[in-house]
C-alpha positions in Angstrom: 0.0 0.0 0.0 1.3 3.6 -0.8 2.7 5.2 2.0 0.6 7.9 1.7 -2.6 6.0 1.9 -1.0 4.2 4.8 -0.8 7.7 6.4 -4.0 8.8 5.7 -5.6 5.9 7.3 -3.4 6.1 10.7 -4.4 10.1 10.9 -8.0 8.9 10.2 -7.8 6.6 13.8 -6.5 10.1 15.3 -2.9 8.7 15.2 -0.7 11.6 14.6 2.6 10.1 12.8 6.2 10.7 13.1 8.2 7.7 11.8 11.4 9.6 10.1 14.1 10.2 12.1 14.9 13.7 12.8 11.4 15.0 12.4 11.3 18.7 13.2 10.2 19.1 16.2 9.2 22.6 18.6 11.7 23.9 21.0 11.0 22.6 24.3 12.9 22.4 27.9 13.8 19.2 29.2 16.3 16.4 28.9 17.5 15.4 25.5 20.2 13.4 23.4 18.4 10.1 23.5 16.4 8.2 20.6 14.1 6.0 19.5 15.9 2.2 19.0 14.8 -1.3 18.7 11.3 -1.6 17.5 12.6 -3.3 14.4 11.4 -0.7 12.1 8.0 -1.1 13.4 7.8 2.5 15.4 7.2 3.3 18.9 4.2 4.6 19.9 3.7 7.9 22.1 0.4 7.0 24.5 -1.7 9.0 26.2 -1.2 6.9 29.4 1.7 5.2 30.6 -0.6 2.7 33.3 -3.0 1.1 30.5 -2.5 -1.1 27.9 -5.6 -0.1 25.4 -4.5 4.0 26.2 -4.7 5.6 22.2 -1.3 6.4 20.5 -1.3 9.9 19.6 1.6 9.7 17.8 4.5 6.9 16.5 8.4 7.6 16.5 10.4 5.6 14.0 14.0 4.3 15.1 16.3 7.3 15.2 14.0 9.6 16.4 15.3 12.0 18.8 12.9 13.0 21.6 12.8 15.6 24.7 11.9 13.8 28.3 10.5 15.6 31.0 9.8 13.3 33.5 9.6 9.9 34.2 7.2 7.2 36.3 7.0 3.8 36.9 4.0 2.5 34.9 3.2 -0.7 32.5 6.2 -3.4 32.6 7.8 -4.0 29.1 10.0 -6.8 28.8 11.1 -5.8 32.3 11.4 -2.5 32.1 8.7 0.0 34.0 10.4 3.5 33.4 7.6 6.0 31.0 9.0 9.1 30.0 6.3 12.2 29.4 7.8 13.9 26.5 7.0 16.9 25.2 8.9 16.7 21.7 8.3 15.6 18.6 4.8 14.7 19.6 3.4 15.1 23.7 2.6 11.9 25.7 4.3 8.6 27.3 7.2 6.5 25.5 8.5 3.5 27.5 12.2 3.2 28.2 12.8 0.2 26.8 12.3 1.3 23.4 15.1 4.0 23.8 18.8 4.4 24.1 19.3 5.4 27.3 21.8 4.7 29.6 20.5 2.8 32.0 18.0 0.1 32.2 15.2 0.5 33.9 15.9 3.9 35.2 15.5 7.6 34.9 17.5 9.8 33.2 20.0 11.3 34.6 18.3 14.3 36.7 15.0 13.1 35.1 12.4 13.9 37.8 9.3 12.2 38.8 6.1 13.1 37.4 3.8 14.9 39.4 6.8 14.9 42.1 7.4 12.7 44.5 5.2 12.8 47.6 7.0 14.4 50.8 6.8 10.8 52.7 7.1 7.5 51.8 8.3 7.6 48.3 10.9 4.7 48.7 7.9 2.9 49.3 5.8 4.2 46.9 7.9 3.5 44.3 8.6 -0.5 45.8 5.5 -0.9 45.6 5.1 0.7 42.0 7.6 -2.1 40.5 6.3 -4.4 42.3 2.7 -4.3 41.1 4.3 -3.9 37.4 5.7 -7.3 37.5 3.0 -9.3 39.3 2.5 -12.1 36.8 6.0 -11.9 35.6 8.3 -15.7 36.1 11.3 -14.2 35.1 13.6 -10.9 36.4 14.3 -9.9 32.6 17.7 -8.6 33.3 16.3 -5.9 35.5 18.8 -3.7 37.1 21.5 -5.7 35.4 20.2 -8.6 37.6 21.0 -11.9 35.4 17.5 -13.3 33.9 16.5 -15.9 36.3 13.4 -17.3 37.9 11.9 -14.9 40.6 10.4 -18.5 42.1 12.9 -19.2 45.4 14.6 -15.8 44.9 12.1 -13.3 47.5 15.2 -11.8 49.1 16.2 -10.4 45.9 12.7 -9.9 44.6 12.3 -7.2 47.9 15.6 -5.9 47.1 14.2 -5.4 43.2 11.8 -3.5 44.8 14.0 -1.0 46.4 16.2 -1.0 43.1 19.0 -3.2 44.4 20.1 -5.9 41.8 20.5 -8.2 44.9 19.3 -7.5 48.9 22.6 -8.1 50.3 21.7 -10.9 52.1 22.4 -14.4 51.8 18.8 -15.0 52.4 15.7 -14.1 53.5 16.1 -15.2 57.6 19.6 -14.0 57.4 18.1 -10.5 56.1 15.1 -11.0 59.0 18.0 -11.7 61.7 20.0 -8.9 60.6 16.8 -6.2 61.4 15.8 -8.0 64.5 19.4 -7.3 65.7 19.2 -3.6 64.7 16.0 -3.3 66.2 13.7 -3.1 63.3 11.3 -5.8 63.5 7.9 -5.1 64.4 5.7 -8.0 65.7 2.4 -6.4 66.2 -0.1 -3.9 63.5 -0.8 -4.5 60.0 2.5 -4.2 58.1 2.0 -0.4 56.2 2.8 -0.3 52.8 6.0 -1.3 51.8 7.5 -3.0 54.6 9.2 -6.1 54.2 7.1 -9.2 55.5 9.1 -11.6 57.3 8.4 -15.8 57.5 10.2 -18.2 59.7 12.4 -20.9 58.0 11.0 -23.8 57.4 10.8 -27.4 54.8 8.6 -25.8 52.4 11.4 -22.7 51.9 14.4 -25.0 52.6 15.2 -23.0 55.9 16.0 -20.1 54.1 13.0 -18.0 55.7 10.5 -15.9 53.0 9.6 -11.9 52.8 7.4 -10.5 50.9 6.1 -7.0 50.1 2.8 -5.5 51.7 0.6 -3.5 50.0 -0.2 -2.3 53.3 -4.4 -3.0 53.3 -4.1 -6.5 54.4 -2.3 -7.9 50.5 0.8 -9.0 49.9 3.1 -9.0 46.8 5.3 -12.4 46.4 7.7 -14.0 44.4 6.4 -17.5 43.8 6.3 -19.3 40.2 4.7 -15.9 39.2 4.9 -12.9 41.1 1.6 -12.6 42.5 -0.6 -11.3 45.5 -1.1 -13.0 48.5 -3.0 -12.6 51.9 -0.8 -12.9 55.2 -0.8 -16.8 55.9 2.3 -18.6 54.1 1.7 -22.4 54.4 4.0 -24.2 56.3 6.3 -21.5 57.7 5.3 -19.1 60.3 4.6 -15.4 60.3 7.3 -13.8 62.7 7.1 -9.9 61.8 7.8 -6.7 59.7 9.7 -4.2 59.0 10.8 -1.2 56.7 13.3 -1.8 54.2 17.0 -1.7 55.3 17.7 2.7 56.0 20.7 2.2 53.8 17.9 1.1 50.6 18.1 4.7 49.0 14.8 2.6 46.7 13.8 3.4 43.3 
């Protein structure tokens, strides 16, 4: 089909397009000197939200496209990554990271800030618990945070540590992690665990006495690496509930 026909029909959805690099674009502040890569010619679309998976494309960005980011929030996971960039050049809306050539995986920009700013409290866990609900149903880290791509399944110290944007907790696992607070005075035995804090399970057959933690969402669910990453209520068969706590002080998070 003629590429003009092709074109007309796209604008005719209300898809604006941009598929040649280098597209003039208006002057606009903001952080650029990154592009468009990797869609295998296909284009990257520019959505109108970065949190839903039918939000419209107003726009779509061929490889090589240059592009002006002025913020940044965790939203939709793609292939592991959860970083959406609002741009405001060459078209306005959300791009995801992992269709760009940024620097780092998974992350802001370099002084990118966060949309909306962050809230004055609790935006380490805010943004835990961000990634974490990103990647429920996910098996598999996908390289995140450089993290080799293995099964989440037996790895819940690291998938906490995910959360808080360390590649691995620290920890050799998750009782050694849970010993380590009790002994700093951390652990909290009583209360519904607020959102965020690390949720801590006695060792035990069923986790080969390595202990479990999980993330809470902080209304009584509970976000867990297992085959899938999934939500959970409290109870963890066969091992024992022994407390909570907020992520290690040293976790600067996401």
């Amino acid at each position: 089909m003629h590429h003009r026909k092709v074109r007309a029909i796209l604008l005719a959805l209300g898809v604006t397009v941009a598929l040649l690099a280098g597209t003039a674009a208006p002057a606009a502040a903001g952080i650029s000197g990154y592009s468009v890569t990797g869609t295998g010619g296909v284009g990257l679309q520019v959505r109108t939200s970065p949190y839903d998976a039918g939000a419209s494309a107003v726009a779509v960005l061929g490889d090589g496209t240059p592009f002006v980011a002025e913020c940044a929030v965790r939203g939709r996971n793609i292939s592991g990554n959860t970083v959406w960039h609002q741009i405001s050049s060459p078209a306005v809306g959300w791009i995801s990271d992992y269709y760009t050539n940024t620097p780092g995986f998974n992350q802001y920009l370099p002084g990118e800030p966060e949309c909306g700013g962050p809230p004055p409290t609790g935006t380490r866990e805010d943004r835990a618990l961000a990634w974490a609900r990103s990647v429920i149903g996910q098996a598999y880290t996908n390289g995140d945070l450089g993290d080799s791509n293995h099964a989440w399944d037996g790895w819940c110290d690291n998938f906490v540590g995910h959360a808080y944007g360390r590649a691995a907790s620290g920890y050799a696992s998750a009782i050694v992690h849970y010993n380590s607070l009790y002994n700093r005075g951390l652990i909290h035995t009583t209360g519904t665990p607020p959102a965020g804090a690390l949720v801590f399970f006695n060792s035990a057959p069923i986790n080969g006495y390595f202990g479990h933690v999980m993330l809470s969402e902080g209304n009584g669910n509970y976000i867990t690496s297992a085959p899938t990453v999934r939500r959970v209520n409290l109870s963890w068969p066969g091992a024992p509930y022994i407390g909570w706590s907020y992520a290690d002080p040293e976790w600067a998070g996401r």
